[in-house]
N, C-alpha and C positions, 0 to 999 in steps of 0.2 A: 504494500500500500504506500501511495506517497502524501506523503504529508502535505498541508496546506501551504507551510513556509516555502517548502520546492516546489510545489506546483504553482507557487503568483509567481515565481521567477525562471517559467520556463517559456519558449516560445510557442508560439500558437500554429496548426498547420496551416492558417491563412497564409503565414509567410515562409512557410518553409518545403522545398522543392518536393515532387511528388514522385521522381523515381530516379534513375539512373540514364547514362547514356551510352552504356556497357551495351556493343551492338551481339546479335545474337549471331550463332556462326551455324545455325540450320533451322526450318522454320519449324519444328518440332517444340521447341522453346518458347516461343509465343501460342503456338496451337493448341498442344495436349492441356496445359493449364486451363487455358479459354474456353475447352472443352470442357473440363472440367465444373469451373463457374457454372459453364450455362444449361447442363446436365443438372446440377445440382439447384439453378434457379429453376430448373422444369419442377423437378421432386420435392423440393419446400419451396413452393408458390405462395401457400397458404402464412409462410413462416416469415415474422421478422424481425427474429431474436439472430441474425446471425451475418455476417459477412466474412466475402472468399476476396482477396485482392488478388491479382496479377502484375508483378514488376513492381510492388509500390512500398516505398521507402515503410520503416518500421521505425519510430522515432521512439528511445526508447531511455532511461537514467539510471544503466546499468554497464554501457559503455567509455569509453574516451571523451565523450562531449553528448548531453543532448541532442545537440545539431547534427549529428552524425547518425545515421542510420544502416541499420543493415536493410536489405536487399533481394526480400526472399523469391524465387520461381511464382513462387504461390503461398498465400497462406489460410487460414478459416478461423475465425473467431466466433464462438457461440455467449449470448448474452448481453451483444449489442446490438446498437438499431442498424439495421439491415442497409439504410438513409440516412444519413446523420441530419437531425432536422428537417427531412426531409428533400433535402440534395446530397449529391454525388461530395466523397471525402478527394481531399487533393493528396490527401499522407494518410499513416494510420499513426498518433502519438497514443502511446500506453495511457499517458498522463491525459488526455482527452477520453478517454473513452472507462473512464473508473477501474484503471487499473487492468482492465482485463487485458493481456498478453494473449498472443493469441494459443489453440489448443494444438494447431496444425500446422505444419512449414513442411513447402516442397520444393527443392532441388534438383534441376534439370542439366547432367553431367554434361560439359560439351566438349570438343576438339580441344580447347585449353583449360587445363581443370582451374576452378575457383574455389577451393577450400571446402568444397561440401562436405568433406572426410573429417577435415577438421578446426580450422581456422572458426568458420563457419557453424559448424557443430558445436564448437565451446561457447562460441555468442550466444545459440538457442537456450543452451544449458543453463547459463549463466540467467537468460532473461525468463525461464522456466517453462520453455515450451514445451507440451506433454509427446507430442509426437514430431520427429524428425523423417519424411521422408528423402530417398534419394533414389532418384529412378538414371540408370545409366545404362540403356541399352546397347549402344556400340564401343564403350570403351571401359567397359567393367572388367577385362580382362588383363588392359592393360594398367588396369588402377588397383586387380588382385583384388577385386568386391564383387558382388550381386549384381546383375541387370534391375532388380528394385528388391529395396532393402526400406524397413520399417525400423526405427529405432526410440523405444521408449524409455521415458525418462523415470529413474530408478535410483534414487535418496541420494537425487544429483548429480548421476552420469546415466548416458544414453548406453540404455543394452538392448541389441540386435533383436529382435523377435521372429519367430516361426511363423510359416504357414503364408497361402497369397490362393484367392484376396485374403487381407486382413481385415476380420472385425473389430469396429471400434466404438466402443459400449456407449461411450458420450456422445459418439451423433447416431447411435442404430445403423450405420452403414458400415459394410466392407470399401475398402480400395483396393485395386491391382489390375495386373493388363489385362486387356481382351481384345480380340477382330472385332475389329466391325469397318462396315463402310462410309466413306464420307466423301462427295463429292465424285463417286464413281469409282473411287480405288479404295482397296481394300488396305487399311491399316490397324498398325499395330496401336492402343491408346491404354490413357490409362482411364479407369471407370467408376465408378459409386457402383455397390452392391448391396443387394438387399436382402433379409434374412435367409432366401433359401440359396443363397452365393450363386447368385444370375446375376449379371453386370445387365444393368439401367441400358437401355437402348438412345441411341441419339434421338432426339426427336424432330420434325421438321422443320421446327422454327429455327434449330439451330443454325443451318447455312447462313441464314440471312442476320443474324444475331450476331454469330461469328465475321463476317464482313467489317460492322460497324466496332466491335470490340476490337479488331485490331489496328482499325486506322485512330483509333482513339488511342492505342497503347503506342504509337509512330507521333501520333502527332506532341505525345510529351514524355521523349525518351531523349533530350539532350538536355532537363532542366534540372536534373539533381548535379552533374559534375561540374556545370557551371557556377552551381552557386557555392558547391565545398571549393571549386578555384575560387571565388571572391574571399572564400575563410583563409587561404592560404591553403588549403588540405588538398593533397594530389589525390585523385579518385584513385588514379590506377595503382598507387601506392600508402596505402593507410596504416598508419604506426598499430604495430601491434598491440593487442589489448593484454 
């Protein structure tokens, strides 16, 4: 919990950048996640105890600075407004949202690994996220890990867990891979499952859903490095915590 004294003296996400400019290096990166979102706005329609980000800054008083945030694939927070006030967030700060951190973080391995193993992993730990995943289908071999790996948080370190999909008692849903089709070709994604571990089918609205969520994830993916260079903080290289 934070206090009242740190929280009048912490910045507000009005002013502080909403993602990164970190470009992706396959479109899997922005897809599977987005997928994921809009699967899961299919399935709790009805709900709005909860929000999924994609690419967006986590702003959080457990790091190097407030102003600095980590940078999850994906994440899922249950117990906040689904709308903050009824618009769209530009960040998610811990300290705005009562403390809740989120329950979920997803990392999307790619051609240059980004600490998801651990740099990464220590941040969540640190910031108590219940579930880390890490989905790395083409280069889990050469990183000596899992193509998707779940890893729960256990009296403050993450231990690997069995089994895919994984159930997960706080949202009543499984995750893990499954076929299906999108757009005419058959891929591999990842999916929400439901108690009898069947992965959630795309639904049709998602094409056109999917369009709009990623010209919107383009049009504000150079606003977080620009403004850690006005702090003086190099994005591509950030001091160890």
């Amino acid at each position: 919990m934070i206090s009242p004294e740190l929280k009048s003296g912490l910045p507000s996400t009005e002013d502080l950048p909403c993602s990164d400019d970190t470009p992706v290096d396959n479109e899997d990166q922005n897809l599977l996640p987005n997928l994921l979102l809009l699967i899961l706005a299919n399935i709790w329609s009805d709900r709005m105890d909860w929000y999924f980000g994609v690419d967006m800054a986590v702003y959080h008083t457990t790091g190097i600075s407030p102003k600095v945030p980590i940078v999850p694939d994906a994440f899922l927070s249950l117990g906040v407004e689904r709308r903050k006030r009824g618009k769209s967030r530009r960040s998610y700060a811990v300290w705005e949202e009562n403390g809740v951190v989120p329950l979920l973080t997803l990392e999307m391995v790619s051609h240059k690994p980004g600490g998801e193993y651990d740099e990464k992993m220590s941040i969540y730990a640190r910031l108590g996220v219940r579930y880390h995943i890490i989905y790395n289908p083409e280069f889990w071999q050469r990183d000596r890990q899992q193509p998707f790996e779940v890893h729960k948080l256990i009296n403050g370190q993450y231990q690997q867990q069995i089994g895919e999909p994984y159930w997960i008692p706080e949202l009543g849903l499984g995750i893990g891979r499954s076929q299906q089709i999108f757009g005419g070709i058959e891929y591999e994604i990842l999916s929400w499952y439901n108690q009898q571990l069947e992965a959630y089918a795309l639904p049709e609205t998602v094409i056109g859903q999917m369009r709009q969520q990623l010209m919107a994830e383009r049009q504000r993916a150079d606003k977080l490095a620009e403004y850690l260079r006005s702090l003086g903080i190099d994005p591509d290289n950030l001091p160890e915590i």
